[in-house]
VOPAGU-2260 file (C-alpha; in pm, 1 decimal, decimal comma):
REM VOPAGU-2260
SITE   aa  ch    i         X         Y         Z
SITE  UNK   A    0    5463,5   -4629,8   -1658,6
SITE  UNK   A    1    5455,1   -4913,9   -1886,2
SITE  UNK   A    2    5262,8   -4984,4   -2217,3
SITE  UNK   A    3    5107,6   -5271,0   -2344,0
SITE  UNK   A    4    5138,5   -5400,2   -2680,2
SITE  UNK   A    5    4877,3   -5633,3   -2907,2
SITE  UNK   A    6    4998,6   -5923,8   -3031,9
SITE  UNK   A    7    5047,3   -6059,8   -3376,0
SITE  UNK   A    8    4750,4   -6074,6   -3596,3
SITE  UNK   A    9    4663,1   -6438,4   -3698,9
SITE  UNK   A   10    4696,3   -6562,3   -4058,2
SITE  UNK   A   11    4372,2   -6620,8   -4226,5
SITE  UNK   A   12    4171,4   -6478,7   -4532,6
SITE  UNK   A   13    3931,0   -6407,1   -4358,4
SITE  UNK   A   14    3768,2   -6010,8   -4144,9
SITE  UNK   A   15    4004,0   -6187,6   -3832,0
SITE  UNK   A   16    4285,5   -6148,4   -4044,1
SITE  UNK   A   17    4278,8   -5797,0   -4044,8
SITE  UNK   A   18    4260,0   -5741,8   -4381,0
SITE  UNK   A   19    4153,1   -5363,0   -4399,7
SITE  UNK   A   20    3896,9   -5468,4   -4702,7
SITE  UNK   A   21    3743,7   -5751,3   -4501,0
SITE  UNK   A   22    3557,0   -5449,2   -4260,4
SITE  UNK   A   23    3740,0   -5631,8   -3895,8
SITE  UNK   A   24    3959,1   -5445,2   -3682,8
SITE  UNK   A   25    4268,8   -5390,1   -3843,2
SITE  UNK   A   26    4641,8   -5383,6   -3617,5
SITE  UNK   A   27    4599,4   -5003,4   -3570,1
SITE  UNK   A   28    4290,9   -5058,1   -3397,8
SITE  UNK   A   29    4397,1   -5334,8   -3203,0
SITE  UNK   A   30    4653,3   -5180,7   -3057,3
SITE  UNK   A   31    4427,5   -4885,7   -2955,7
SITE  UNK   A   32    4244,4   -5092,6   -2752,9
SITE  UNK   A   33    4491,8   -5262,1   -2592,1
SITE  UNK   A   34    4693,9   -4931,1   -2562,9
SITE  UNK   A   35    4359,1   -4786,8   -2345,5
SITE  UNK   A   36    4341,6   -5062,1   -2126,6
SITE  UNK   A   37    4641,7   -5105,6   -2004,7
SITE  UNK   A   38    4684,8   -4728,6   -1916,4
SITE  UNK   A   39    4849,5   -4613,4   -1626,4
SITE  UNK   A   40    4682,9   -4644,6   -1302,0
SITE  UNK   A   41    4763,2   -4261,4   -1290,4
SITE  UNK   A   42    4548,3   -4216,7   -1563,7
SITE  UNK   A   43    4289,4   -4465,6   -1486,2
SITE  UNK   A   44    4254,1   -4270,3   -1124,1
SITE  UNK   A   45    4217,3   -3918,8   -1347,0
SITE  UNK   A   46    3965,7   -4099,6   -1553,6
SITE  UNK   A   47    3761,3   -4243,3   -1249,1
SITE  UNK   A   48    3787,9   -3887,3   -1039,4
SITE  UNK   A   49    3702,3   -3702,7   -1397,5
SITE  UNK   A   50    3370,6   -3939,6   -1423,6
SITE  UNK   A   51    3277,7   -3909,2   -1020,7
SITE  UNK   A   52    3301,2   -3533,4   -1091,0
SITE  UNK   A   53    3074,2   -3518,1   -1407,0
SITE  UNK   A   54    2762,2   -3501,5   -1236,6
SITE  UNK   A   55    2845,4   -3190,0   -1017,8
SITE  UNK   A   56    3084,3   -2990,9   -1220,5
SITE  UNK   A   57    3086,3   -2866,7   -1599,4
SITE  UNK   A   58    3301,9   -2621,0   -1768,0
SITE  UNK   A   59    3527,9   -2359,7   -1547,0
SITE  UNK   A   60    3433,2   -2601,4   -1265,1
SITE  UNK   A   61    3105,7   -2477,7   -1209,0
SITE  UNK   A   62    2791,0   -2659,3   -1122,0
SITE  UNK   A   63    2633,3   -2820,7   -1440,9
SITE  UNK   A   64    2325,4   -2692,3   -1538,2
SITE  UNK   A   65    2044,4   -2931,6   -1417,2
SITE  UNK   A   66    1699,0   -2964,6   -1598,1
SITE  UNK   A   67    1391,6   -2758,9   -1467,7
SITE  UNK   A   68    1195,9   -2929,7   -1221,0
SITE  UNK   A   69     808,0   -2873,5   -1217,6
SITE  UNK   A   70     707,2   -2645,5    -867,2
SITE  UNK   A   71     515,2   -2861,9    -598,0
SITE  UNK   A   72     160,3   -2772,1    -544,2
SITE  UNK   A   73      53,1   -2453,0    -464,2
SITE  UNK   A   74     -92,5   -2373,3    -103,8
SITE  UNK   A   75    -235,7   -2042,1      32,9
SITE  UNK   A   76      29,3   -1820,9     208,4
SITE  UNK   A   77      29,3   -1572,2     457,6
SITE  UNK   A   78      22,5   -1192,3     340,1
SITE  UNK   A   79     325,8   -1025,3     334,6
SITE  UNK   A   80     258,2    -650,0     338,5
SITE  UNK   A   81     512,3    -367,4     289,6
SITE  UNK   A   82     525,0    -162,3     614,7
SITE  UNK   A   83     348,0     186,2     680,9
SITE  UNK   A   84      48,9     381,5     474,9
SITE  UNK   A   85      90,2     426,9     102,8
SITE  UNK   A   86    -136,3     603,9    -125,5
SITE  UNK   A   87    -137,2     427,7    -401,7
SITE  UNK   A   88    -400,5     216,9    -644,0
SITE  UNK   A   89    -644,0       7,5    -494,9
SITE  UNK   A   90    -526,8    -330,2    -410,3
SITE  UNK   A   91    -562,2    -577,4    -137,3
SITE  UNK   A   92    -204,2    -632,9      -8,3
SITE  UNK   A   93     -84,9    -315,6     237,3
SITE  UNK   A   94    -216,0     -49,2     419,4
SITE  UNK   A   95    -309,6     287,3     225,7
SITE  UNK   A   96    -500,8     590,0     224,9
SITE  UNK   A   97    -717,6     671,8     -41,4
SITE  UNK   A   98   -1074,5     747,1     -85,6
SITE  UNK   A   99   -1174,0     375,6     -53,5
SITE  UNK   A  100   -1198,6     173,4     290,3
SITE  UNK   A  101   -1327,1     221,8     611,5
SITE  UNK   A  102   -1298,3     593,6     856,0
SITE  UNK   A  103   -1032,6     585,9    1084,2
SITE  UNK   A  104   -1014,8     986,5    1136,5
SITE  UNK   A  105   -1054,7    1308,6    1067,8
SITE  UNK   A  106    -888,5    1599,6     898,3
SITE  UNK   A  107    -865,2    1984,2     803,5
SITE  UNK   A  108    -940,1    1956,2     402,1
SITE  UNK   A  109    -707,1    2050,4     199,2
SITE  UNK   A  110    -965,8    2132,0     -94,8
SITE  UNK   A  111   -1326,4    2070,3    -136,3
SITE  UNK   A  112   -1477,6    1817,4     108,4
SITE  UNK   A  113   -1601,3    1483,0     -28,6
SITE  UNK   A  114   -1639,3    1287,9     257,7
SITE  UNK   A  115   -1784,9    1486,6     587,4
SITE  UNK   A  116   -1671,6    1375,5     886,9
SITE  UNK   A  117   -1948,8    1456,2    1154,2
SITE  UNK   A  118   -1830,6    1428,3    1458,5
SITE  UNK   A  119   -1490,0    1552,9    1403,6
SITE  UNK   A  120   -1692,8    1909,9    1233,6
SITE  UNK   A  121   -1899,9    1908,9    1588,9
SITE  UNK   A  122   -1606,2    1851,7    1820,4
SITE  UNK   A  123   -1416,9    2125,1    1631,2
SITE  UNK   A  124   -1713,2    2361,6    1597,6
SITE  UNK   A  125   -1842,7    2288,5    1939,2
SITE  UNK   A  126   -1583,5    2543,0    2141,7
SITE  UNK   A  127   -1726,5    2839,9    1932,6
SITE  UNK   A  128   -2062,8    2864,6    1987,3
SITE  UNK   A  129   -2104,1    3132,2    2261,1
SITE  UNK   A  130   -1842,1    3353,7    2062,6
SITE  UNK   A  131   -2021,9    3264,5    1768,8
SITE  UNK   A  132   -2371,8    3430,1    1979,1
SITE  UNK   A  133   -2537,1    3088,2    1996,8
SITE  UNK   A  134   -2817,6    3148,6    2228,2
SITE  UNK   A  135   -3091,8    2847,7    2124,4
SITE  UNK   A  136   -3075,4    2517,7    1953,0
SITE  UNK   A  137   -2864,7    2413,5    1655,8
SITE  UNK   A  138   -2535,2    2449,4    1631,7
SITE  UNK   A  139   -2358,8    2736,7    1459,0
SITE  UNK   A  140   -2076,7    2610,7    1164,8
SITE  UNK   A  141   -1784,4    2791,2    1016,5
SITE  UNK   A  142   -1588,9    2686,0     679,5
SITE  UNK   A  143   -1295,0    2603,9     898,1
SITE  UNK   A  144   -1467,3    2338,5    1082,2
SITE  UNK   A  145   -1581,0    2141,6     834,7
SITE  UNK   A  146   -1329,2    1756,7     858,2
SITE  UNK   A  147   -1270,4    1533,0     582,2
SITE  UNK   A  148   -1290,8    1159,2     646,3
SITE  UNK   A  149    -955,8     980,7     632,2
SITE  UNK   A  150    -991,5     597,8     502,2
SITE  UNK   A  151    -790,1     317,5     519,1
SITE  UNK   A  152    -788,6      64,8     276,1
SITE  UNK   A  153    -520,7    -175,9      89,6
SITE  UNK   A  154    -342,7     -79,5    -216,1
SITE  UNK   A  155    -163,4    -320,1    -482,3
SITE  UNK   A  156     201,0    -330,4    -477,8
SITE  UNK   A  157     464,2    -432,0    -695,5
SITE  UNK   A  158     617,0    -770,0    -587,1
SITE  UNK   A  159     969,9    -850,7    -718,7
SITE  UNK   A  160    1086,5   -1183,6    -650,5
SITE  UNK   A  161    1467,2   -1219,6    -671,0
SITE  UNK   A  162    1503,5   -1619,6    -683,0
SITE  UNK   A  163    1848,8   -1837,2    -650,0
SITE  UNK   A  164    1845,4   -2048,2    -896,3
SITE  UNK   A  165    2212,9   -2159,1    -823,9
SITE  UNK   A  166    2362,4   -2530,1    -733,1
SITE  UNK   A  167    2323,2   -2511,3    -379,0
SITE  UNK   A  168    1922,7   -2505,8    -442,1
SITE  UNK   A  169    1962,7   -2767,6    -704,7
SITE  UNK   A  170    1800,5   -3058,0    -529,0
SITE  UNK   A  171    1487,0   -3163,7    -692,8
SITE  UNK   A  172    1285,3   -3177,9    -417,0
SITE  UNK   A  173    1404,5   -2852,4    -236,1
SITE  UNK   A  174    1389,1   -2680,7    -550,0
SITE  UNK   A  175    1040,4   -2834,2    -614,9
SITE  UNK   A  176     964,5   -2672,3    -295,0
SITE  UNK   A  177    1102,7   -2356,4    -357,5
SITE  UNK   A  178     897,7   -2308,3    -692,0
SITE  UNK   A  179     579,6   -2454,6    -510,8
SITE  UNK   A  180     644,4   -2151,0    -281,3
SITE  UNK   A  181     701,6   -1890,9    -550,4
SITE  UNK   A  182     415,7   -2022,2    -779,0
SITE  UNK   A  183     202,9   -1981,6    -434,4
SITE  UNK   A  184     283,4   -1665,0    -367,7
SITE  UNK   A  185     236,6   -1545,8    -733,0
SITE  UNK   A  186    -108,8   -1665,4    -715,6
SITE  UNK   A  187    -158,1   -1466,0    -381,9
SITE  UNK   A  188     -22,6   -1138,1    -614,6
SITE  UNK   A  189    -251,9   -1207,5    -871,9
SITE  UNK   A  190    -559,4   -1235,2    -622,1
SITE  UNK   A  191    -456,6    -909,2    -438,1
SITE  UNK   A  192    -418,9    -702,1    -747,7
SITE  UNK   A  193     -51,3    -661,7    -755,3
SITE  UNK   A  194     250,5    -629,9   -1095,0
SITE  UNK   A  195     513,5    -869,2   -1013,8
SITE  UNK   A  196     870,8    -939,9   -1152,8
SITE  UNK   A  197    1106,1   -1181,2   -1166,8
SITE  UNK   A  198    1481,5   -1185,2   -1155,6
SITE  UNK   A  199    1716,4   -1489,9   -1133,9
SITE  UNK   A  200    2073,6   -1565,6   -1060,5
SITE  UNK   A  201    2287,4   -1788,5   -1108,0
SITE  UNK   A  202    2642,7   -1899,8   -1276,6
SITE  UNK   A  203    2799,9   -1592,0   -1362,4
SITE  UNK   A  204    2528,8   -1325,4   -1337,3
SITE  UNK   A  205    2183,6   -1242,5   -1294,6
SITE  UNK   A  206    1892,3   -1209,0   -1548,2
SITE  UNK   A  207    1539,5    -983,0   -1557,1
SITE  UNK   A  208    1369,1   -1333,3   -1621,7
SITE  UNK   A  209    1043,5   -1104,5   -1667,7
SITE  UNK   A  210    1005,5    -714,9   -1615,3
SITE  UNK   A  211     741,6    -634,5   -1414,6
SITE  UNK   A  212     393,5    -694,3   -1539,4
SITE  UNK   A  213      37,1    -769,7   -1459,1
SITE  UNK   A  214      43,5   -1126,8   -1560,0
SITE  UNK   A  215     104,7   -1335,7   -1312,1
SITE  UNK   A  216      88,1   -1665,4   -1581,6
SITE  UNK   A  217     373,5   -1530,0   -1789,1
SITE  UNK   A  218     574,5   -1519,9   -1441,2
SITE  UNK   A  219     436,3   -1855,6   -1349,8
SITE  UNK   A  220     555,1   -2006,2   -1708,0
SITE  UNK   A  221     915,7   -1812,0   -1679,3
SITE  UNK   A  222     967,7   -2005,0   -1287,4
SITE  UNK   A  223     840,7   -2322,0   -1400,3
SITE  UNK   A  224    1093,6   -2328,3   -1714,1
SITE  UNK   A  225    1439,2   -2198,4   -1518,3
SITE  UNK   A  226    1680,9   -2474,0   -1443,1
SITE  UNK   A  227    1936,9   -2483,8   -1162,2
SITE  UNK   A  228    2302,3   -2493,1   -1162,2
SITE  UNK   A  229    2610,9   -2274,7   -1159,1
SITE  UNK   A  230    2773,4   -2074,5    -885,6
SITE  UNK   A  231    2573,4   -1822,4    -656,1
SITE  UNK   A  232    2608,8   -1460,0    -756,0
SITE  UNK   A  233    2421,5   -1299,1    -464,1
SITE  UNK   A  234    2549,2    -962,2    -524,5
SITE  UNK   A  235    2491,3    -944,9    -893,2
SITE  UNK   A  236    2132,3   -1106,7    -833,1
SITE  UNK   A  237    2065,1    -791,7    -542,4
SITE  UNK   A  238    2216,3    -493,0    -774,8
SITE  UNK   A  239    1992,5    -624,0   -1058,7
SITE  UNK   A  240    1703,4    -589,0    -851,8
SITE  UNK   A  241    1809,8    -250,1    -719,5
SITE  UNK   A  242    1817,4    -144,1   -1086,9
SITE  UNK   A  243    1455,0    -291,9   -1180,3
SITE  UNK   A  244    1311,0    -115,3    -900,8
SITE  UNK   A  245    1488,8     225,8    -938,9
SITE  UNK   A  246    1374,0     227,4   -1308,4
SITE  UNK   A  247     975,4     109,0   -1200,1
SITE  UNK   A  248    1009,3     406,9    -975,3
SITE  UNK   A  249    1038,9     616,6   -1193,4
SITE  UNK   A  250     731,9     496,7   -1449,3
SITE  UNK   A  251     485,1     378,6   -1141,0
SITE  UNK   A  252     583,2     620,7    -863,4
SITE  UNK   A  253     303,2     571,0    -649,1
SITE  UNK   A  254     351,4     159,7    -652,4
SITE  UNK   A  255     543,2     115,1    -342,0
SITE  UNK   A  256     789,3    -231,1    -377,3
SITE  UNK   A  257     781,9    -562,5    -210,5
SITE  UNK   A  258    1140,5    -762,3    -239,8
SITE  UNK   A  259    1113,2   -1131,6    -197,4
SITE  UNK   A  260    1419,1   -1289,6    -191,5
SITE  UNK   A  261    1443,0   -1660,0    -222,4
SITE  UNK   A  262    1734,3   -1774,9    -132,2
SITE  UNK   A  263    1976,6   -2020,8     141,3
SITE  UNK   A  264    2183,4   -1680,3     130,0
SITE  UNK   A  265    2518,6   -1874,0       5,3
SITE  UNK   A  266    2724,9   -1635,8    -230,8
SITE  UNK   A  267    2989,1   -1749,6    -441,2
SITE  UNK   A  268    3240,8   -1693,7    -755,1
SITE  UNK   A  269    3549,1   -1650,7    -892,7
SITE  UNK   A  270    3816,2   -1729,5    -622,7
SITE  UNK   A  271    3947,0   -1476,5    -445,1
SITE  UNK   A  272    3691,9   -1276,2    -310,6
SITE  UNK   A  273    3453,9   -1206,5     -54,7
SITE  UNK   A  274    3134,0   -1277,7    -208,9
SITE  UNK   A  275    2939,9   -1249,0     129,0
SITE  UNK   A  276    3075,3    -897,8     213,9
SITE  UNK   A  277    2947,4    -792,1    -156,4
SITE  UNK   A  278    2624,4    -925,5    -152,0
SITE  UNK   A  279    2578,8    -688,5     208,2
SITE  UNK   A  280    2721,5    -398,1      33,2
SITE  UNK   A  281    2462,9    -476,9    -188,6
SITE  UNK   A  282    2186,9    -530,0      29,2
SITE  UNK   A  283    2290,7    -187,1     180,8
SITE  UNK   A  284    2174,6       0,6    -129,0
SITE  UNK   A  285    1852,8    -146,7    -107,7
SITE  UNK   A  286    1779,2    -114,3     269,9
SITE  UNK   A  287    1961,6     299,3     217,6
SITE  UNK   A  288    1614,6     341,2     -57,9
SITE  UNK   A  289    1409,5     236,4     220,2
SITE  UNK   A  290    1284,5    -101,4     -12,2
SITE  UNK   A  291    1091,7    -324,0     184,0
SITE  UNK   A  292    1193,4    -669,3     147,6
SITE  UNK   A  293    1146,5   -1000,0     260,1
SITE  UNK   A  294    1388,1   -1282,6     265,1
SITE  UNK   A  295    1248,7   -1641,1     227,2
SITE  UNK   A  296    1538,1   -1893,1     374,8
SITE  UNK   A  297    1556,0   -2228,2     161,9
SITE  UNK   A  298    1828,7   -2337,3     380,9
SITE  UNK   A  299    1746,8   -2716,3     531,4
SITE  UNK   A  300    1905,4   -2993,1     663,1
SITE  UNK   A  301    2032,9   -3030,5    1030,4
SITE  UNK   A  302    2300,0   -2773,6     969,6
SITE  UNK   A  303    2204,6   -2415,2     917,7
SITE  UNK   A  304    2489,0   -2140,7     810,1
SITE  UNK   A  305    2205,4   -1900,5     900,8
SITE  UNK   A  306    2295,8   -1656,9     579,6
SITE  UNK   A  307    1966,6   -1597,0     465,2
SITE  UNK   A  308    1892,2   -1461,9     840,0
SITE  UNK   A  309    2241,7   -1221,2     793,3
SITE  UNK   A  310    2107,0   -1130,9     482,7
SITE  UNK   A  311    1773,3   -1032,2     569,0
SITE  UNK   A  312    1934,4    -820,0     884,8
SITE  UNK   A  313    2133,8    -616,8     597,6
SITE  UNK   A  314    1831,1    -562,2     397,2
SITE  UNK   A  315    1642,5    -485,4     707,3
SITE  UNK   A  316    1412,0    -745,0     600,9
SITE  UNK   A  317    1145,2   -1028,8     792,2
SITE  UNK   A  318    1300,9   -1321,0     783,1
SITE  UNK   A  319    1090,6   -1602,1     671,7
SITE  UNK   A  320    1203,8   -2040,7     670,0
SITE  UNK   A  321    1018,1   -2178,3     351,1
SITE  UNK   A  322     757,7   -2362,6     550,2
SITE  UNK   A  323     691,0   -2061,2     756,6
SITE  UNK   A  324     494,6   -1963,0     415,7
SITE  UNK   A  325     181,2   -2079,4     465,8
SITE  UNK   A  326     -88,0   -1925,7     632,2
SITE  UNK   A  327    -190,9   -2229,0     830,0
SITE  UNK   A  328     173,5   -2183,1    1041,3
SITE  UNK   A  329      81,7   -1878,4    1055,2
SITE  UNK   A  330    -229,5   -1961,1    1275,4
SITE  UNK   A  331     -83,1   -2191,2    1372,4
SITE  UNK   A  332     165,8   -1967,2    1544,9
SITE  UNK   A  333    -106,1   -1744,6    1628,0
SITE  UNK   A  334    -268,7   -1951,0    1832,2
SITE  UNK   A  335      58,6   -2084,7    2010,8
SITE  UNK   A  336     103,8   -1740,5    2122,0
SITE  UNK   A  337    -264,9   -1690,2    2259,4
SITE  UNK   A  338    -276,7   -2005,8    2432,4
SITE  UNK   A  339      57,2   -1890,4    2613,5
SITE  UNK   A  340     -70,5   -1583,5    2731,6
């Protein structure tokens, strides 16, 4: 270590005397000066690494909070649909039954029939008709052959989107991306008559950015607004979403869920645990209510980890890479697939 000192002040009656009054640097300030440049290279090297460092890290050594980036430009996706036949309000995302949509069957009425279905009352009065003493035209009917038409429409579903906002998506143009995606598939909610909610995580915790609602340009504003940054608190983003979705069971019991999780599936946090292996416990509880999910990877570059995959195997979820989005891969892939076979 050594230290430098300043050197006499010249005479003079003048500020470069450093006469205090004058308003020049006095000997105290000086020697400041002279004291901070000639620091230790130690301390210069702490100085340099602490500046280098600025840009990624922040208080507690996480990720500094970046500024929101706007979403890129919104294209038409590909539907996702939750699996199986619901029963719930008309909508145009999955498969329901209901007394909308076209006949795909018949059945024994449980009630008063509002929809005959013909041939299934012939075929199931057609058996009976010597018993019955048919003996000329026509055909004789009993109550208990009378069939209801079953239809098959779409319903409306409630589409959560649980969205890493962390600083491993903090890139401006793969976050861009990933809000271009969201904002896309909002719009495709909003067209097929569905309540959507959004949850983010990031830093320390995760936040209902927006309980689940029917407008889609209050969601829109919220994703457009969130900024990146922070550690990755998979787990806590996942339980937060298992909460939201127990409680909207409860009011809207006949809504059936969609999760969308947008994520690269990285988890991280304090030191000393296993992030990844909470974040499946996690996941467990929502594949154990039988929550239909899928996971959209935002992992890129020529490396993949592959954790959003491993994530959307413990959520028993489609796994979906961002660009696989759009509905023009999708026919894209369709068409692959027909001009193989």
């Amino acid at each position: 270590m050594y230290k430098a000192t300043a050197p006499p002040p010249p005479p003079g009656p003048t500020g470069d005397g450093g006469d205090p009054d004058s308003g020049g640097p006095g000997p105290d300030d000086r020697h400041s000066r002279a004291k901070g440049d000639g620091s230790a290279p130690e301390d210069r090297h702490a100085r340099a690494k602490g500046d280098q460092g600025e840009a990624d890290q922040g208080e507690g050594g996480q990720a500094r909070e970046r500024t929101a980036v706007a979403p890129a430009d919104p294209f038409r996706t590909r539907r996702l649909e939750v699996p199986g036949i619901g029963g719930g309000v008309a909508g145009r995302r999955s498969r329901a039954r209901g007394d909308r949509g076209r006949v795909v069957g018949a059945t024994r009425p449980s009630g008063p029939v509002t929809r005959l279905h013909l041939t299934g009352t012939v075929l199931a009065a057609a058996p009976h008709q010597v018993a019955r003493g048919r003996s000329g035209p026509g055909l004789r009917i009993a109550r208990e052959d009378l069939r209801q038409s079953v239809l098959e429409g779409r319903e409306g579903n409630l589409v959560l989107f649980l969205v890493d906002a962390s600083g491993s998506m903090g890139a401006r143009s793969r976050m861009a991306a990933v809000k271009g995606a969201v904002l896309s598939l909002l719009l495709d909610a909003y067209q097929r008559r569905d309540k959507v909610g959004l949850v983010t995580f990031r830093g320390a915790d995760a936040e209902l950015a927006l309980p689940p609602t029917w407008s889609v340009e209050a969601a829109a504003a919220r994703l457009t607004a969130l900024p990146t940054g922070g550690r990755t608190p998979l787990a806590a983003g996942l339980l937060r979403a298992h909460e939201t979705l127990r409680v909207e069971r409860v009011r809207d019991p006949e809504r059936r869920p969609l999760l969308v999780v947008v994520t690269d599936g990285r988890a991280t946090g304090a030191r000393g645990g296993d992030h990844l292996a909470e974040a499946r416990r996690a996941a467990a509880l929502l594949a154990a209510d039988g929550t239909a999910a899928v996971v959209v990877d935002c992992e890129s570059g020529p490396v993949r980890l592959g954790l959003a995959g491993a994530l959307g195997t413990a959520l028993g979820a489609q796994t979906l890479r961002l660009e696989e989005l759009a509905a023009e891969s999708l026919a894209a892939t369709v068409r692959s697939v027909r001009e193989a076979a």
